[in-house]
C-alpha positions in Angstrom: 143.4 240.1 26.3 145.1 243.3 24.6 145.6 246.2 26.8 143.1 248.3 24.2 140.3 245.9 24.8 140.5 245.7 28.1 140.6 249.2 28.9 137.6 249.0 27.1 135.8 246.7 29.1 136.6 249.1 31.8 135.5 252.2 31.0 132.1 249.7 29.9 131.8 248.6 33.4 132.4 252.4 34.8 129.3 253.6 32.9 127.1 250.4 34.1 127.8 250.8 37.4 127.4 255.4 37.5 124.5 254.9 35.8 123.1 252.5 37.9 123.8 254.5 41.0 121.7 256.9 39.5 119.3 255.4 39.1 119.4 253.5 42.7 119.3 257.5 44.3 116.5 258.4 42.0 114.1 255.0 43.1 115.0 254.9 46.6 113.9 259.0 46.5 110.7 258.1 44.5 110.0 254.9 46.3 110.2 257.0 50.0 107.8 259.7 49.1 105.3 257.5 46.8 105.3 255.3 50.1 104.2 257.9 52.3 102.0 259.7 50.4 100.1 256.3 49.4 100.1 255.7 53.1 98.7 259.0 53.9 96.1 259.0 51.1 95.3 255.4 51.4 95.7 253.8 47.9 97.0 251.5 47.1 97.7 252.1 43.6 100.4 254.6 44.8 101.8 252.1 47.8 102.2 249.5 44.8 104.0 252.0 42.6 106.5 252.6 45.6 106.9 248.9 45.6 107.7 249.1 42.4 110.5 251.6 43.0 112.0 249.7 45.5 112.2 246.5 42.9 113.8 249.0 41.0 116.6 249.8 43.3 117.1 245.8 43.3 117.3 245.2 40.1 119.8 248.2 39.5 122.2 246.6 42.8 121.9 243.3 40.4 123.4 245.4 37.5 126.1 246.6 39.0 127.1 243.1 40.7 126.8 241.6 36.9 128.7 244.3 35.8 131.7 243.6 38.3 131.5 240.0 37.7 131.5 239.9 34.0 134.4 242.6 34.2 136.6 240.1 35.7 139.6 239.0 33.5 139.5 235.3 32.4 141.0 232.6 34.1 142.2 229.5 34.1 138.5 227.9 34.5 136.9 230.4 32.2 139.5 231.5 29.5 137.1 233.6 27.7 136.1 235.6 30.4 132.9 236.0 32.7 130.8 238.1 29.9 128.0 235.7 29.6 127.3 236.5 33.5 125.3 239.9 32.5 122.7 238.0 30.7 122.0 236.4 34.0 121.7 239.2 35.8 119.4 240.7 33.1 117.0 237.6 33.9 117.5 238.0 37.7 116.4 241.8 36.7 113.0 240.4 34.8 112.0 237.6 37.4 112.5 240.6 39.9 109.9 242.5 37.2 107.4 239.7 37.3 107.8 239.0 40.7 106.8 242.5 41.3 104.1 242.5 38.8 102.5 239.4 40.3 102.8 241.0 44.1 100.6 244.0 42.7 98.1 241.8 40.7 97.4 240.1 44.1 97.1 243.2 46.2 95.5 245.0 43.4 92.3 242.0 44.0 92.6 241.9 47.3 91.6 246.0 47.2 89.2 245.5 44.4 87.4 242.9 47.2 87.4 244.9 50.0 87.6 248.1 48.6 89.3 251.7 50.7 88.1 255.1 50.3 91.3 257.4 49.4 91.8 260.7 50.5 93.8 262.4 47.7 95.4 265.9 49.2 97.7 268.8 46.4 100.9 266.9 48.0 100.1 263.6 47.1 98.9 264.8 43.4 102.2 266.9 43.0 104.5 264.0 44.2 102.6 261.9 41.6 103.4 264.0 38.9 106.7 264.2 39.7 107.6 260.4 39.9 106.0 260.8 36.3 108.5 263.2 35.4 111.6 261.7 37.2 111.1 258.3 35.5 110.3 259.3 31.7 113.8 260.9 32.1 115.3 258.1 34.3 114.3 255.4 31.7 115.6 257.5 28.6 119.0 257.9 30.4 119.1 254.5 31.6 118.5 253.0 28.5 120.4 255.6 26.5 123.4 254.5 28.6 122.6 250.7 28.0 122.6 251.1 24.2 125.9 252.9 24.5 127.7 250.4 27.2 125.6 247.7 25.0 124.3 246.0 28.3 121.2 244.4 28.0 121.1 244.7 31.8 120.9 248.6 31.5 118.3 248.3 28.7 115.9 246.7 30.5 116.1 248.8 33.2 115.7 251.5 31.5 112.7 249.9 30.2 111.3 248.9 32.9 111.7 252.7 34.4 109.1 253.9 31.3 106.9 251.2 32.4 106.9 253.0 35.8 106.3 255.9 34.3 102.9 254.9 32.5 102.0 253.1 36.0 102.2 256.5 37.7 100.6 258.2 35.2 97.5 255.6 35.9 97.4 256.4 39.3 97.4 260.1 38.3 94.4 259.7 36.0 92.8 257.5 38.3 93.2 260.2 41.6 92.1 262.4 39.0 88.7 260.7 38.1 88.0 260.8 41.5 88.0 264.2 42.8 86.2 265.4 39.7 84.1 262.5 39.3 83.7 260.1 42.7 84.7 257.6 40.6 86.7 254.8 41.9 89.6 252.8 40.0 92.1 252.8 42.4 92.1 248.9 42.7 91.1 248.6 38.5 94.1 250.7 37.9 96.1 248.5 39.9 95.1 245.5 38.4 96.0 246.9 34.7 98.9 247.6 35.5 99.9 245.0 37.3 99.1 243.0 33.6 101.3 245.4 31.9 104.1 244.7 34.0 103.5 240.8 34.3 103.5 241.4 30.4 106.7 243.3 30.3 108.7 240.6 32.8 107.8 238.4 30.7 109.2 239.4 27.5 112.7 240.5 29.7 112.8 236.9 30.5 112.0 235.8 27.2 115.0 238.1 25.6 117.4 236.9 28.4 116.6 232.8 27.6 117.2 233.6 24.0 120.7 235.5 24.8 121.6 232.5 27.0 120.8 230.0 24.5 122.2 231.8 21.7 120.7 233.4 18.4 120.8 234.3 14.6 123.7 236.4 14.4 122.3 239.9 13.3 122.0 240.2 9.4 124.1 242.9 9.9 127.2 241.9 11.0 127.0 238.7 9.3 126.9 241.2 6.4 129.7 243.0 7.1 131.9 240.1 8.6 131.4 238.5 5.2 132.1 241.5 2.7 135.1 242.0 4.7 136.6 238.4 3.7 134.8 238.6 0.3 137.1 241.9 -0.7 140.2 239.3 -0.1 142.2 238.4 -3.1 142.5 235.1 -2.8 138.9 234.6 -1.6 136.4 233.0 -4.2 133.6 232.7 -1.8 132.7 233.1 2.3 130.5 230.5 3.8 129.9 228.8 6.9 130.0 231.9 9.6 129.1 230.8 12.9 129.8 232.8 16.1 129.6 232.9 19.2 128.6 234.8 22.1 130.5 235.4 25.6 128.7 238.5 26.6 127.9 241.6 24.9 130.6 242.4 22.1 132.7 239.8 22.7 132.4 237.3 19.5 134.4 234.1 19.2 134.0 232.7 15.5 134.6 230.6 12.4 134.2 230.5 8.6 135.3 228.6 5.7 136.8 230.8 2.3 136.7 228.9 -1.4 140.2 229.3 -2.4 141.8 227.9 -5.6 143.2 224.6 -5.5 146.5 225.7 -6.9 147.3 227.4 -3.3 150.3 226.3 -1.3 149.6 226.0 2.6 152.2 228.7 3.2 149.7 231.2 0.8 146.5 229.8 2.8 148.5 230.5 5.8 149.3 233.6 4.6 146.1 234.9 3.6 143.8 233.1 6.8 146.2 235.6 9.2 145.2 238.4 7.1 141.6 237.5 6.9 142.0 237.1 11.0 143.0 240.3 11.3 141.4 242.1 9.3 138.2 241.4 10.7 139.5 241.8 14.6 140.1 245.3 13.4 136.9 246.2 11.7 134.0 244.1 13.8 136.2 243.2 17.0 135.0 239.8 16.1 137.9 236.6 16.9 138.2 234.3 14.1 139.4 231.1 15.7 139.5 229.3 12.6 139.4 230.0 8.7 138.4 226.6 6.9 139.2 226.2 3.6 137.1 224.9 0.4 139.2 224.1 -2.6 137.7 225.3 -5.9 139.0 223.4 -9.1 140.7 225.2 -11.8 142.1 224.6 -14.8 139.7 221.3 -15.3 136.2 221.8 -17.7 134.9 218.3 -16.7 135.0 220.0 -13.0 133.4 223.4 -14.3 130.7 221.2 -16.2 130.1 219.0 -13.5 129.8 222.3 -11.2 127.3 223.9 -13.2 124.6 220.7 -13.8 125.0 219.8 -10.1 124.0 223.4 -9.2 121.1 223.5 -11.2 119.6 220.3 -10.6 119.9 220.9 -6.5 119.1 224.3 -6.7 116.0 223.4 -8.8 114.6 222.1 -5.7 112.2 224.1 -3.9 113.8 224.8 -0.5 117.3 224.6 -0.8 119.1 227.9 0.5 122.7 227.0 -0.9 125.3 224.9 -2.2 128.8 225.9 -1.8 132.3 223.7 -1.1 131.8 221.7 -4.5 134.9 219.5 -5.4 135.4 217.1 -8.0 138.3 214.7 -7.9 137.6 213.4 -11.3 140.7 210.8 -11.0 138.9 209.0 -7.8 135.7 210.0 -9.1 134.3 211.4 -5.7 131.6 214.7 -5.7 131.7 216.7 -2.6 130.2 219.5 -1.2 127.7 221.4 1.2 124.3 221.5 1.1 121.9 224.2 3.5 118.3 223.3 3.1 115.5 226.0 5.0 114.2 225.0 8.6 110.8 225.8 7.6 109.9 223.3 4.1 106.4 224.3 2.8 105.5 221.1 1.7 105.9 219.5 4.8 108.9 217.4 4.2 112.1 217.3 7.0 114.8 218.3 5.7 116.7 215.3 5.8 113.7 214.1 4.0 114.7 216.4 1.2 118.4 215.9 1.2 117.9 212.3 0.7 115.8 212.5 -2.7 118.4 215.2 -4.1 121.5 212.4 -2.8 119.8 209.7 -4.8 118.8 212.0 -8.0 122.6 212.6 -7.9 123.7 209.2 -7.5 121.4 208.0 -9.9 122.6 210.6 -12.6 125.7 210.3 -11.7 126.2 206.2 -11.0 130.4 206.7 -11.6 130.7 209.1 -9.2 130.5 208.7 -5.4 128.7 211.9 -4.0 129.5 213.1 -0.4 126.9 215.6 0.5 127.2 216.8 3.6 124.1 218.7 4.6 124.8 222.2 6.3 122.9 224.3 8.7 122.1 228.4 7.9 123.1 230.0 11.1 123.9 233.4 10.2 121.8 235.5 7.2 
């Protein structure tokens, strides 16, 4: 790892872990006076919300252990680093969400049953507003910080500290309603809330499966990753970019270029370091490997046979791309790469698809042998 990018990585981790502290004063503060205030006033709306708080200070401790563990250099066992481990702790941080959510649905009912007379007093009512105020700012910091650091740890904590806010707002409204009104939601507002945040673990856990499995690349910096190699010289055409994740901003990847066929290995060599790192520069993305597609030139049989093969595959409803095409009109082989959409509208597969187009070919085509091979779109 260069010494830049891992100084980097440090000064990341340093911002994780300060604002995480932070935000472990500012719950175990909120979580000790909602506590005794809820205990004082008996409601349990506000004990539930100090529950809450205290989750809160977990799930900020789990940050800053992810933090420390995916700062560690790599190693012989993991050689490109421990990154990944922050989406892990970003799920412990949702189950700890939903876990919380699902303790205050249950206490919620259990009030709702047997319900208890609260005795709101100024204190409790001023505390409550505060908590309001502390987290609105606490979650706009935290998750300011997160976008910044680009921890999906810190985002969701920050999240999850707006989410408190709203919840304490509810208990406000619903003290509120009852020392001007004599109405009683304490145990309602508990159970709505306790929805919301079920709701809102949920979807953390749902984000965190999908970083762990791995997603589309954003259209983004596929877009840029590509224009980058397109503005090459020697580049005719960028396909095939598929990366891969190892924790936030760290991208290990490949791509193939369509070169001309005249090129000598020492020019492809040439021009793949260039490509390499040129992008490392721009996007911090590691190009492992830069495959090559040969493009005839100087042959019109090739160019002819390039253009009719193109428009009778590209005729067909459903096909995304063709790219890679070769001719070697002496052996009489046709090759290239096919991508075919996920989602066909007329309910075909898409191997289903591929195979009427390989034997239209064929069958137009009965001197050639045609090698399609059919290709996956996993970048936009």
């Amino acid at each position: 790892m260069e010494k830049d990018e891992w100084r980097g990585k440090t000064e990341r981790e340093a911002v994780i872990i300060h604002t995480s502290m932070v935000g472990i004063a500012a719950n175990i503060l909120l979580a000790l006076f909602k506590g005794l205030v809820g205990l004082a006033s008996n409601s349990i709306a506000m004990v539930l919300d100090a529950v809450n708080n205290l989750s809160d200070v977990l799930s900020s401790i789990v940050t800053i252990v992810g933090a420390r563990l995916a700062g560690r250099a790599p190693d012989k066992k993991h050689p490109l680093g421990h990154g990944r481990i922050e989406y892990l702790s970003a799920m412990i941080i949702a189950a700890i969400v939903l876990y919380a959510g699902i303790t205050a649905l249950v206490e919620s009912v259990k009030s709702l049953i047997q319900p208890r007379q609260p005795a709101y007093t100024p204190l409790s009512l001023g505390v409550m507003t505060a908590a309001i105020a502390v987290k609105l700012l606490l979650g706009r910091y935290v998750k300011r910080q997160g976008k910044l650091a680009h921890s999906g740890a810190l985002v969701a904590s920050g999240s999850d500290a707006s989410f408190d806010a709203v919840l304490s707002a509810s208990v406000l409204g619903s003290a509120l309603l009852y020392l001007g009104r004599g109405i009683q939601l304490d145990a309602l507002v508990g159970i709505a809330i306790s929805v919301f945040i079920i709701r809102a673990g949920y979807e953390m856990i749902s984000e965190s499966v999908d970083d762990i499995l791995g997603v589309r690349v954003s259209a983004g910096l596929s877009r840029r990753i590509k224009e980058l190699v397109g503005e090459d010289p020697e580049v005719l055409g960028v396909y095939d970019l598929l990366l891969n994740n190892y924790g936030p901003e760290r991208y290990l990847g490949s791509l193939h270029v369509e070169v001309r066929d005249s090129m000598t290995a020492c020019e492809i060599d040439t021009m793949a370091r260039r490509i390499q790192q040129r992008v490392f520069e721009a996007q911090g993305v590691i190009l492992t490997t830069v495959g090559i597609y040969a493009q005839n030139t100087g042959s019109d049989e090739a160019a002819r046979l390039r253009t009719e093969i193109s428009r009778r595959v590209m005729s067909h409803e459903g096909v995304l791309q063709l790219h890679g095409f070769y001719a070697e009109l002496y052996e009489k082989i046709i090759k290239f790469d096919l991508i075919i959409d996920f989602d066909l509208k007329d309910g075909r597969t898409r191997e289903e698809l591929y195979q009427e187009i390989y034997e239209e070919l064929q069958k137009a085509y009965p001197d050639y042998h045609i090698t399609m091979t059919l290709d996956s779109d996993v970048s936009d």
